[in-house]
Phi, psi and omega in degrees: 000322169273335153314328201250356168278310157329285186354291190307319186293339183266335167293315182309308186301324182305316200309298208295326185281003170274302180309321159297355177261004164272301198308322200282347166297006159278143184250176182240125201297178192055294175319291137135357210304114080058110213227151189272121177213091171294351193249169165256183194267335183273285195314326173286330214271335158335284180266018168262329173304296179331307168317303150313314175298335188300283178309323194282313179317306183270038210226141154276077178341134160310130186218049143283118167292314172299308183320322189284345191286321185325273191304307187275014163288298191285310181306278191306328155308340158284345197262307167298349184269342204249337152081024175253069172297019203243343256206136185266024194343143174200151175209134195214142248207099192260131198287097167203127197298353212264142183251109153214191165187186176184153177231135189239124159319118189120334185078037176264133184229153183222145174223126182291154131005299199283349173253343183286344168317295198287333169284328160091309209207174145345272157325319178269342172301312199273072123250297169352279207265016133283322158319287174320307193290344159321290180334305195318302189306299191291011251255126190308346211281287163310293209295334176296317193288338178294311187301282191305016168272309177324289183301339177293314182309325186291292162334311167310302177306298141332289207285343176277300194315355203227006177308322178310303199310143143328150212266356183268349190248344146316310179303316180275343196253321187274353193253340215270284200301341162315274196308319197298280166351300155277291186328319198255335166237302181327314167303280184338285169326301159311306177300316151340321192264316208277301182301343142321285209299314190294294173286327188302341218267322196300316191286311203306293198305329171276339178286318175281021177101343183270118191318140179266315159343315196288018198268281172313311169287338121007298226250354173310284180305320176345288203296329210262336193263343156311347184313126189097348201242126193263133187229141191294164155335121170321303191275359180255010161265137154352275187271160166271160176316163158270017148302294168326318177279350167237357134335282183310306169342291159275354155290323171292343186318305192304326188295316193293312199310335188291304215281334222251144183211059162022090159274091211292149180304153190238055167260000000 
């Protein structure tokens, strides 16, 4: 019976490493990075529209007339820098004290209330939503859920092999490659992405007119308004620090800066 369960689990990987190696000859453009995408892009873009109607229902909208003017002011010029006229742009604008955003598969972007303090200006609002609009582009959105099928398939695949063990040493062996997991790809992958979307934000944003310096200077306040916030260790995150992150910033400036061409503001 476990012979023939091994068997099954090794026929599932050929099958599934075959696809990755077709799935894996997709790139995340300007970057050129080689990227794992088990989903299609109309099923993600899909389940990214649902998602937003989701969030925008159960979201308190802004009804700040600049803001809102603001943000989709700034937005269709990242959006137009990015030449993905297929992308169903929206940009919206949410009542919530928290400095975040987020891009949604598709080009839905959302940016809170609680982050336009820290962006200050134009330019710093265009560091913001080229991030985000990066994710879309690049999109990260698939390549996470393709990476996490894998590693479930790989663990699944582990723990039937380990059916014979005792179930107390299953458990601990399942607890053990869990963490190994997250620690050793997932997190990574993720900071990956965010330090992708953080240079792709950079070229976008200079490509729309906006100092890609103003990037740096972001994330500078980022790190000044966190001050005080207990945050786990950089490999135990998502995201990377903001040292790090403004490390990274400035080794791309000279890539991005090549992009950037100066525009008046059309406020």
């Amino acid at each position: 019976m476990c012979r023939l369960r091994k068997r099954w689990w090794l026929t599932c990987w050929i099958a599934v490493l075959a696809c990755i190696g077709i799935a894996a000859c997709q790139t995340v453009p300007i970057t050129g990075r080689s990227q794992l995408l088990l989903l299609s892009e109309a099923d993600e873009m899909q389940m990214g529209i649902q998602s937003y109607r989701e969030v925008v229902q159960k979201s308190k909208l802004s009804k700040d007339p600049a803001a809102n003017d603001l943000v989709k002011r700034v937005g269709a010029r990242i959006a137009a820098a990015t030449g993905r006229t297929d992308f169903q742009w929206e940009f919206t604008v949410i009542e919530d004290p928290q400095a975040n955003a987020f891009a949604l598969p598709g080009g839905k972007v959302a940016v809170y209330t609680g982050i336009l303090p820290i962006t200050r200006d134009e330019a710093g609002l265009a560091a913001v939503l080229g991030h985000e609009v990066a994710h879309a582009v690049a999109r990260h959105g698939a390549e996470r859920m393709s990476q996490n099928l894998i590693v479930q398939m790989g663990l699944a695949g582990t723990m039937a092999a380990l059916s014979n063990r005792d179930p107390k040493t299953l458990q601990t062996v399942s607890s053990l490659l869990g963490a190994g997991a997250a620690v050793g790809l997932v997190l990574p992958w993720s900071r990956g992405q965010e330090s992708e979307a953080d240079r792709l934000g950079l070229i976008y944003m200079a490509k729309a007119g906006y100092d890609p310096r103003a990037a740096r200077d972001l994330w500078i306040r980022m790190a000044e308004s966190s001050k005080g916030h207990d945050r786990p260790p950089e490999f135990l995150s998502t995201h990377p620090s903001e040292p790090t992150r403004i490390q990274q910033i400035e080794a791309w400036l000279p890539e991005a800066s090549q992009y950037y061409h100066p525009k008046p503001s059309t406020q």
